[in-house]
N, C-alpha and C positions, 0 to 999 in steps of 0.2 A: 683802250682809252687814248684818244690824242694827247698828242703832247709828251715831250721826256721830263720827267721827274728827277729832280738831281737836288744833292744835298748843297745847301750855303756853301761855300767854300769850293771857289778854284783854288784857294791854297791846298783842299784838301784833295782834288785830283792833282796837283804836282806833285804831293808827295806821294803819289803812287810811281811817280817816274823819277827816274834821277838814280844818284850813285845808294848802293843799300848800304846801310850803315851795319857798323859790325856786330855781330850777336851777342842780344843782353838775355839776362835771366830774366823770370818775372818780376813785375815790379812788386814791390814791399806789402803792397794793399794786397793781392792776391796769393791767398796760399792753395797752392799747387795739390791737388788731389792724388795721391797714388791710384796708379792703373787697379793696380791687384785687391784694393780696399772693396770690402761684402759690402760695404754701405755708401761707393761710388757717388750715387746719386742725392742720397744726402749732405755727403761734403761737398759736390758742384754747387747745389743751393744756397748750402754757406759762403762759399767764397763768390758766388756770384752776387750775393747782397749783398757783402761787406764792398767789391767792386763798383760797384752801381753808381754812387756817388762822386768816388772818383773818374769815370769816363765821362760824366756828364759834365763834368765840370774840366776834361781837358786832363791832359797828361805831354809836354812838350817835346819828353824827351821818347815816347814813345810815338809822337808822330797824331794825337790824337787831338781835334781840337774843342772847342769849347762845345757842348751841344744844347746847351738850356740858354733860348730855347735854340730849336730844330728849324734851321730856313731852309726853306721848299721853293726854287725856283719855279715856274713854270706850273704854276697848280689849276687845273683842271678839271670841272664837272660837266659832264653832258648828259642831261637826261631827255630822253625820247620816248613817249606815250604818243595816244590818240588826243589825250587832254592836256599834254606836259612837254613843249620841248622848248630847253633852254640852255644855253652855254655860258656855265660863270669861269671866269677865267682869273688866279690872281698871278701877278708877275714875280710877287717874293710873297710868300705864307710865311710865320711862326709857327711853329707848334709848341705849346708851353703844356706839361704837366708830365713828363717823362720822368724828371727826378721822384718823383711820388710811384713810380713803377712798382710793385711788390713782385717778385720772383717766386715763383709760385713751389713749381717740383721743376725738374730734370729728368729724361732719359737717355743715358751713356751706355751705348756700345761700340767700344773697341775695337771688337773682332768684326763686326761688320760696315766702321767707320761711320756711324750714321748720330745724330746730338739732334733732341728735343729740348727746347724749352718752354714751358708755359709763363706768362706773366697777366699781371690785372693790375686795372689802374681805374680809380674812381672817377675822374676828371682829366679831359683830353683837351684842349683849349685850341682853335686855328684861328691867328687874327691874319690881316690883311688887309690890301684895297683892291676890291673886285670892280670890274667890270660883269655886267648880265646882258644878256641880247636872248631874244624865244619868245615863244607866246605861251599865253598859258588860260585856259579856256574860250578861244580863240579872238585874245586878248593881249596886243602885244605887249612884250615887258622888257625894257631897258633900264638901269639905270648903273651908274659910279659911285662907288663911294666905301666905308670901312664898313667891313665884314668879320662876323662872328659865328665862328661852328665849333658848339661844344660836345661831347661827345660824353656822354656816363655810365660810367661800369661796365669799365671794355675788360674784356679778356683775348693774349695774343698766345697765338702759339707761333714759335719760330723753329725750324728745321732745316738742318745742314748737312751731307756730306763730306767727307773728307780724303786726303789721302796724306801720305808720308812720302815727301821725295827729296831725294839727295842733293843736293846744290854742290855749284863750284867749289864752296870751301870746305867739301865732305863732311858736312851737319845736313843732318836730315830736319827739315821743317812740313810744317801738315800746309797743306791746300785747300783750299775752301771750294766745296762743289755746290749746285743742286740745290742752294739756300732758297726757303720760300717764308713765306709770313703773313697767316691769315688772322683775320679778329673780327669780333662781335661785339655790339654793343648794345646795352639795353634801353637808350633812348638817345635823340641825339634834339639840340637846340639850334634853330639857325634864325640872323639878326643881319638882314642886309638894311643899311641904311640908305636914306638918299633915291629910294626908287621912282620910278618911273618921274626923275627930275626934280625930287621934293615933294611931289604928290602925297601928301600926310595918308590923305583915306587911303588911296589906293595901294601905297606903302605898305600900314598895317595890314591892309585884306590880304594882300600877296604876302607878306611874312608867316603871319594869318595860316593859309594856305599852305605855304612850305610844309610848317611843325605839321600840321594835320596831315600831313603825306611822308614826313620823314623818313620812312624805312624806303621809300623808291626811291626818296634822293640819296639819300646812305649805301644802294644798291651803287651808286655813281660815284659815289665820295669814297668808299673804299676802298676799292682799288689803289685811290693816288696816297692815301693816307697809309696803307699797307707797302706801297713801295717806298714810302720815305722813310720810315722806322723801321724796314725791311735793311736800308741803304745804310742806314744808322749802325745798325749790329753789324754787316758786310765789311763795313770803313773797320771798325774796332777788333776785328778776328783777324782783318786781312793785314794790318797792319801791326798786332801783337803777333801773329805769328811769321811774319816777315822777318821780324827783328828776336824772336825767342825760337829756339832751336826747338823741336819735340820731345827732346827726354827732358826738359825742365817744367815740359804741361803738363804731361801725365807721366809722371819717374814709374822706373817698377820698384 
């Protein structure tokens, strides 16, 4: 898909650079799972929902910033059919209903470095001000203005890699590999305003039209939505584990 997706925040790409601050434990909200616990993936579940609140809502001293909602530079749909090609473009999205996330289950392994997580969420919200350009049954379609894509009863799974490697100040920290993040959702609502120049009929037919095709333009939406809540978990691993050494993640 054209276009780079990147999360709100240049402050949040500077603080990937710069001098690393000295190694903290975890913070207070997260209690720490022992590696050797039979019931591992039960405890991640718990400490990950009791977490959840607090990332979303920012943590300063961990480097993490506010994320309710989620701004999405650069947000991009292209969809291309015989009957359907159109490019909405927004320059900054929201995403609101992340805090509402349920943490589903967890799978931890250790020994082969690799962390599943499943999550589901009732309601996805992307506001913005789109621009549209395409036709659409061989009927051109332009129009500016505020845009609405909701999203209902998504379920994500996110998967990561890992490793342990020793730094300068001889503390071992994990590394983030190989992170992916796909989702589903079982119907999605979309509400462009202001089409084809205020054209009321023509407005409604093509919005009209959208919902009644929804899953090919969700085939399009996807993607950029997948890599921003994708970006969102990357920012929050990469940055607790930067600053929290390995044996205070998973103690033996």
């Amino acid at each position: 898909m054209a276009g780079a997706v990147r999360l709100a925040a240049a402050c949040l790409l500077a603080l990937l650079v710069g001098t690393r601050t000295s190694a903290l434990k975890l913070p207070p909200y997260i209690t720490a799972c022992k590696g050797d616990d039979p019931k591992l993936n039960e405890c991640a579940v718990k400490a990950g929902r009791a977490a959840i609140p607090h990332f979303i809502n920012g943590d300063r001293k961990y480097k993490i910033p506010v994320l309710n909602p989620l701004t999405v530079y650069d947000f991009r749909v292209s969809q291309g059919t015989r009957s359907v090609g159109l490019q909405i473009h927004m320059q900054e999205a929201s995403i609101f209903g992340l805090p509402d996330m349920h943490f589903d289950a967890a799978r931890v392994d250790l020994k082969k470095r690799h962390i599943e997580w499943d999550f589901t969420a009732a309601n996805i919200e992307i506001l913005g001000e789109y621009n549209i350009t395409g036709r659409v049954l061989l009927l051109p379609l332009v129009g500016h203005g505020p845009a609405n894509i909701t999203l209902r009863d998504c379920t994500f799974n996110y998967t990561f890699d890992y490793t342990v490697e020793r730094r300068a100040d001889g503390v071992e920290y994990m590394a983030l590999h190989n992170d992916r993040l796909t989702f589903d959702t079982k119907r999605v609502f979309i509400r462009l305003a202001n089409l084809f120049n205020g054209d009321r009929l023509l407005g409604e037919n093509m919005n009209h039209f959208l919902n009644e095709n929804w899953k090919e333009v969700t085939r399009e939406v996807g993607p950029t939505i997948a890599d921003a809540i994708s970006e969102m978990f990357r920012q929050i691993l990469t940055q607790i584990s930067d600053l929290v050494p390995w044996k205070y993640v998973y103690p033996s």
